[in-house]
N, C-alpha and C positions, 0 to 999 in steps of 0.2 A: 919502637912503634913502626907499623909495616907502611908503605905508602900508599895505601888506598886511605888511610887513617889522616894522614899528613895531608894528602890531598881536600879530604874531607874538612879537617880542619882549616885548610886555606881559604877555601868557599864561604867559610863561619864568619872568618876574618873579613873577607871581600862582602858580604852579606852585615857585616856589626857596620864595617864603615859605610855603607850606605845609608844606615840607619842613624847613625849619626848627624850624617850628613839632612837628614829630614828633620831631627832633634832642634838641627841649629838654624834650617828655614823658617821652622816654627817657629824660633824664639823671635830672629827679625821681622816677622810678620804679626806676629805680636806687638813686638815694640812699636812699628811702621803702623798699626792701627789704633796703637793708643794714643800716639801722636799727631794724632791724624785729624780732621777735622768737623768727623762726623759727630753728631749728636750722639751724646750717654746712653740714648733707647739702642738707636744703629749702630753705636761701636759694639755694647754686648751683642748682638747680632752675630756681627762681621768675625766677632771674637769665636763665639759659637758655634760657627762657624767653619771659621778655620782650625778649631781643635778638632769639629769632626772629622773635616778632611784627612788632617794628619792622622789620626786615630784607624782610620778604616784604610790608611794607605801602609801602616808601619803593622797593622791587625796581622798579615801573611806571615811577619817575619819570626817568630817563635814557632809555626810548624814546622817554617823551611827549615829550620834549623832542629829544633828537636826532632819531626819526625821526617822529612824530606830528607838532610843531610843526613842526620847520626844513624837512622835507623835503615836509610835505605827505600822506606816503602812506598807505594804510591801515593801522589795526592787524590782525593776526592774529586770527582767532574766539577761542584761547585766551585770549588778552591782553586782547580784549572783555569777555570774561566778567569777569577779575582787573578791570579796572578799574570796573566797578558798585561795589564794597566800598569799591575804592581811595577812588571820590571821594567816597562819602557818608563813609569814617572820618574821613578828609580835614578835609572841611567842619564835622562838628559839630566835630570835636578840635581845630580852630584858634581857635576859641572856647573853648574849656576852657583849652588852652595860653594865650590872651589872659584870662582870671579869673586864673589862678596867676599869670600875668607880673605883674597889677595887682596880686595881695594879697603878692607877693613885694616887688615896689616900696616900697609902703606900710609893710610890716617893717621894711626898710632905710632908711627915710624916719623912720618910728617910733622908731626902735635910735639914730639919728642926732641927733634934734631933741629927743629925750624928756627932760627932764632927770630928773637923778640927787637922791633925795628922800637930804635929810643923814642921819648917822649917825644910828640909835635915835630918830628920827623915823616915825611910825605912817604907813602905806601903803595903799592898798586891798588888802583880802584877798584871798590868792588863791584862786578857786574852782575845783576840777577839773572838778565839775559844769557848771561854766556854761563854761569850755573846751573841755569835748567835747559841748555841746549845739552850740556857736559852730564847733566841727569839724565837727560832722555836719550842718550846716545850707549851711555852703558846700561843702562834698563833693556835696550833693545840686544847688547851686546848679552848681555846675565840670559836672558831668555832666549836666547838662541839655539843652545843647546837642546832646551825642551823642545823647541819647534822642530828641530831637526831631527830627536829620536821619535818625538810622531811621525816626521815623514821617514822616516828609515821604517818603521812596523809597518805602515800604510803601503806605501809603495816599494819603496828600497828592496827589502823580501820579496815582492812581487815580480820585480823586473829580472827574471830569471834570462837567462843566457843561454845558446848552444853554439857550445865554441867546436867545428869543424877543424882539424889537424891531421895531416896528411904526412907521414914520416918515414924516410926511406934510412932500406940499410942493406947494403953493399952483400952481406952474407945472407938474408933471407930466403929459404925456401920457396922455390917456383909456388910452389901448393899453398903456400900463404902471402902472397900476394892479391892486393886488396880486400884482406881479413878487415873486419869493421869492428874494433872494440868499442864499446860503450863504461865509462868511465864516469861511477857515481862516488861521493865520499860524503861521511858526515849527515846523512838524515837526519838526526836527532829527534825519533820519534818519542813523542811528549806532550807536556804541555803548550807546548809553542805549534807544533805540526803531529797531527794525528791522520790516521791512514788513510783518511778520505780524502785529504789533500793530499797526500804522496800519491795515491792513486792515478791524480791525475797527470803529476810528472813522470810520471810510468809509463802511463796511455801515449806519452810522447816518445820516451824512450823506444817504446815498441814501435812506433812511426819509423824512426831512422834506421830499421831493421840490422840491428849487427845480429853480427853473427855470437859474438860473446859478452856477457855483462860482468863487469866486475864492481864492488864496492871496497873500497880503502879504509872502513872503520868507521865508530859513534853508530850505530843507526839504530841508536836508541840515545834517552837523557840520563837518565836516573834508574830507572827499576826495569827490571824483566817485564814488568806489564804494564808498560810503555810500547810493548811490541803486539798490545792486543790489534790486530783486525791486519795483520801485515802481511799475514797468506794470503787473504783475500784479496790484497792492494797487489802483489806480485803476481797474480793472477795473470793479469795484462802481459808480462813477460815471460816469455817465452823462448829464448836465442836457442840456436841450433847445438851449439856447444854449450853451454847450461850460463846457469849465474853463480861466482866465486865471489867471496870475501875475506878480509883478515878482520884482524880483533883490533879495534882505538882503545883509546886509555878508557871510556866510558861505560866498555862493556865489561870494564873491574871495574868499575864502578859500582855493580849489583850486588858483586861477594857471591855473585853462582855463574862463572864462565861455565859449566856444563850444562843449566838449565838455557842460558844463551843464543848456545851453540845448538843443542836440540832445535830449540824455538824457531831460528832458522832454517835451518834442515826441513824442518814441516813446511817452513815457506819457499825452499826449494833453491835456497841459496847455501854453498857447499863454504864453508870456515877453514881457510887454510892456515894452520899455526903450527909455523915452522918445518911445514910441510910442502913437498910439492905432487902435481898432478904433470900426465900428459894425456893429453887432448889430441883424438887421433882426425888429421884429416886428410884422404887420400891415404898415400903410405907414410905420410909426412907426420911428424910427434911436434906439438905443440906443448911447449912447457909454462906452465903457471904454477908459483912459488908463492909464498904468504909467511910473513916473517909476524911474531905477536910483535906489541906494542914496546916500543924501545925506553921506555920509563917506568910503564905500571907492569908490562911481562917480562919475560926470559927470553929477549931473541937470539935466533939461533941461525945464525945466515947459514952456515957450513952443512947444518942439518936440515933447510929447507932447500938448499942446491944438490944435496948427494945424489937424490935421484932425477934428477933435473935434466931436461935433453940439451942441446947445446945453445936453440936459439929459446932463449924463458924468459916470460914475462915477470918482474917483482911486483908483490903487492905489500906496502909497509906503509902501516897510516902515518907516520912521522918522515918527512922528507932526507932527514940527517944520516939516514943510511947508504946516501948516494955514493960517497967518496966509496966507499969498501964495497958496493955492489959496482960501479965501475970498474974497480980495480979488478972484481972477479970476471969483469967482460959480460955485464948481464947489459943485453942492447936495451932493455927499457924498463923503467921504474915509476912505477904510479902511485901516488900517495894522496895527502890529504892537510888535514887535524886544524890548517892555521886559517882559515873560509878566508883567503884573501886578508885578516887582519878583520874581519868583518865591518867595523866604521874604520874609514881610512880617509885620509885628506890629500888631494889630488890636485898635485899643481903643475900645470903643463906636462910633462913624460916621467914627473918624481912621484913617489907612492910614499907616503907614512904612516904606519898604522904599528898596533903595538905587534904584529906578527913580521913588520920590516926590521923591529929593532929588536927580535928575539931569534932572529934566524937568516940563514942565508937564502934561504928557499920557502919565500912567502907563499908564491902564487905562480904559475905560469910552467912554463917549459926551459929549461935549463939543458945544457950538453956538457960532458966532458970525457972528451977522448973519442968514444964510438959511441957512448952509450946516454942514450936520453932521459931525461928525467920531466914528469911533468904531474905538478901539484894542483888540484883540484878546489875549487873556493867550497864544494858543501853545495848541499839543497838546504840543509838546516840549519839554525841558530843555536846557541848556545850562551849563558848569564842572561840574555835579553834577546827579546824577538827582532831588532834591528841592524839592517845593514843598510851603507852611507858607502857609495861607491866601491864596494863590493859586491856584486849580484851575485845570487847564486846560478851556481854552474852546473850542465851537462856535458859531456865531452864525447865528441864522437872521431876515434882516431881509428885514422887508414893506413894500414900496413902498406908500403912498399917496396918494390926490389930496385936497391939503385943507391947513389950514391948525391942525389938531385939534394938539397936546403929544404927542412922543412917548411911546408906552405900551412898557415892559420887561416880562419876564417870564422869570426864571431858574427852571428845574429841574436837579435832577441827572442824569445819566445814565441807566438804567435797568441 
C-alpha cells in the first residue's frame, strides 16, 4: 500500500472516531431527556429533536469519506458550506464526549471498588447542594471545549499576525543586504479558505513590499480544484524576484503532482522539487532550493544543492531537514506543515500542542551553528477551521550582513 493510501486511510480513522464520538453524545442526550422532567408531549419533542440534530451533523461524513477522502474529488459549494459547522461541532464535541467517557469510567470504577459501609454504621452526609455545585461545575467544564472551538473558527483564524525578523549573517553578499523575503506556508485552499479570502492576505503581503515571496507547501486541502480562483488571488503579488514554492504532503494528496504544479505556474508561482534556482541581483547569485515533501515525496537534498550558489535559501515544508541542511552550511531554511500545533495551550512561556509533542521544531526560529531555521504557523487550517493560540502567520524576514542576534517583532494584522 503506497502512502498517499495509508494517509488517506488515517483521515477515515480520525473522521470514524469522531463519529463515534457523536454516536455516544446522542445516546447520553437521549438517556438525560428521558429522565428528565419534561412532559411525554415535550420529551418527544426534545427527542426529535435531538435525533435531527445529530442526523444532519453526522449527514457530511459518508461523502467525506467515500468521495472526499477515497476518491480525491471535490466537494460540492453546498456541501462546503455544511462542512465549516460540521468540523468545528466535530472537534470541540469530541472533547466533551472524552470528559463524559472519563467521569462515566470513574463511576463505574467508583460503583466497583467503593466498598459498602456496614449496616447503621454513620456515612458521609449527603449533600444536594454540594451535588449540583459538583454538576454544574463539570457541565461547564464538558462544554468548554465547544465554546472554545467556536471561538478558535470565529476569531482565533482571524487574528492573523506579521511577525517582522531581521537576520544577520557574517558571510552575505554586500548586494543582499536588506533583501525582504516574505514567507508564506500552508494556505490550504478549500473548504475552510477559498481565494477571496486569501486575496486579501495577499493585498498585505504586497503592502510589505519584499522583494521575494516564497510558500513552504499545502496550498491547497484536497483536490486540484481547491486552487480554482488562485491566479486571480496572486494577482496582487508581484516581488521583483518572482514567487517560489515547494510541494507539502497535501499536494500528493490529489494523485496529479503535474497537474499541481502546472496550476501554479499559471498562478505564477515557480515549484521547486528538488531543484534549485539562482536569482540574479546585481552581479550577486541568490540561490533558492526546494526539497519535495520528506514523507509523501523523494527528497533529494544533494540534488536540490548541486547547482546551488554558496549563499541559498532552503525551502522544505517539513522542518526535520534542519540537522542535514546545517550540516551542509545552508545559512537559512524555511518551512512550515505543523500551523504552530494549530489549538495549543499556553501557560506562561510553555506551548503544548500536539505539533510540540511530534517534533522538535513546532513554530518559530531555531539556530544551529550558522544556519537559521524558521517554521511558519500557515495562513490555513487543516481537519478543522480552528485555531487556539496559534494565529496564523506572515513573515516578513530582512536579510542582513553581520554577525548582530537576530531581532523579532510580531504585530497583528491590521
Amino acid at each position: 500500500m503506497n502512502k498517499l493510501w495509508l494517509y488517506r486511510l488515517a483521515f477515515v480513522g480520525l473522521l470514524t472516531l469522531f463519529s463515534v464520538a457523536q454516536v455516544y453524545l446522542l445516546a447520553r442526550g437521549w438517556q438525560w431527556v428521558r429522565r428528565s422532567s419534561f412532559s411525554p408531549r415535550n420529551r418527544r419533542w426534545v427527542l426529535a429533536g435531538l435525533g435531527a440534530f445529530f442526523f444532519l451533523v453526522l449527514l457530511p461524513y459518508p461523502y467525506l469519506v467515500l468521495v472526499g477522502i477515497l476518491s480525491g474529488r471535490p466537494a460540492p459549494q453546498a456541501l462546503s458550506v455544511w462542512l465549516y459547522p460540521y468540523a468545528v461541532w466535530c472537534f470541540g464535541s469530541f472533547f466533551t464526549a472524552l470528559f463524559l467517557v472519563l467521569r462515566d469510567t470513574g463511576r463505574c470504577l467508583q460503583g466497583r471498588w467503593k466498598p459498602v459501609p456496614p449496616s447503621g454504621s454513620g456515612g458521609p452526609a449527603f449533600s444536594p447542594s454540594r451535588r449540583r455545585f459538583l454538576g454544574t461545575a463539570f457541565g461547564v467544564l464538558a462544554t468548554a471545549p465547544i465554546v472554545a472551538s467556536a471561538y478558535g473558527a470565529t476569531y482565533g483564524r482571524e487574528e492573523k499576525e506579521v511577525t517582522d525578523l531581521t537576520l544577520a549573517f557574517p558571510h552575505l553578499p554586500p548586494e543582499l543586504d536588506g533583501l525582504r523575503v516574505v514567507h508564506l506556508s500552508d494556505l490550504h485552499l478549500g473548504p475552510f479558505l477559498d481565494a477571496a479570502a486569501l486575496q486579501e492576505d495577499l493585498a498585505r503581503v504586497a503592502a510589505l513590499r519584499p522583494h521575494l515571496v516564497v510558500v513552504t507547501g499545502d496550498f491547497l486541502s484536497t483536490a486540484v480544484h481547491d486552487l480554482r480562483g488562485f491566479r486571480e488571488a496572486m494577482a496582487a503579488v508581484r516581488p521583483p524576484l518572482g514567487v517560489y514554492g515547494c510541494l507539502g504532503n497535501h499536494e500528493y494528496f490529489t494523485g496529479d503532482l503535474t497537474r499541481v504544479i502546472r496550476t501554479l505556474a499559471e498562478a505564477g508561482v515557480t515549484v521547486l522539487a528538488n531543484q534549485a534556482v539562482r536569482l540574479r541581483i546585481g552581479p550577486c547569485r541568490l540561490g533558492l532550493a526546494g526539497v519535495e515533501d520528506l514523507r509523501m515525496g523523494t527528497p533529494d537534498l544533494e540534488a536540490a544543492l548541486r547547482e546551488a550558489p554558496p549563499f541559498t535559501i532552503l525551502l522544505s515544508h517539513r522542518p526535520e531537514i534542519f540537522p542535514a541542511a546545517a550540516a551542509r552550511g545552508i545559512p537559512l531554511i524555511l518551512s512550515g506543515h505543523y500551523h504552530g500545533g494549530q489549538v495549543a495551550l499556553r501557560l506562561g512561556g510553555l506551548s503544548l500542542s500536539a505539533a510540540h509533542l511530534a517534533t522538535p521544531y513546532p513554530e518559530g526560529l531555531f539556530i544551529q551553528s550558522q544556519s537559521y531555521l524558521y517554521v511558519n504557523r500557515g495562513l490555513g487550517t487543516t481537519g478543522t477551521p480552528v485555531r487556539l493560540n496559534a494565529p496564523p502567520e506572515i513573515t516578513r524576514i530582512t536579510l542582513r550582513r553581520g554577525a548582530a542576534p537576530p531581532r523579532r517583532r510580531v504585530r497583528p494584522v491590521a
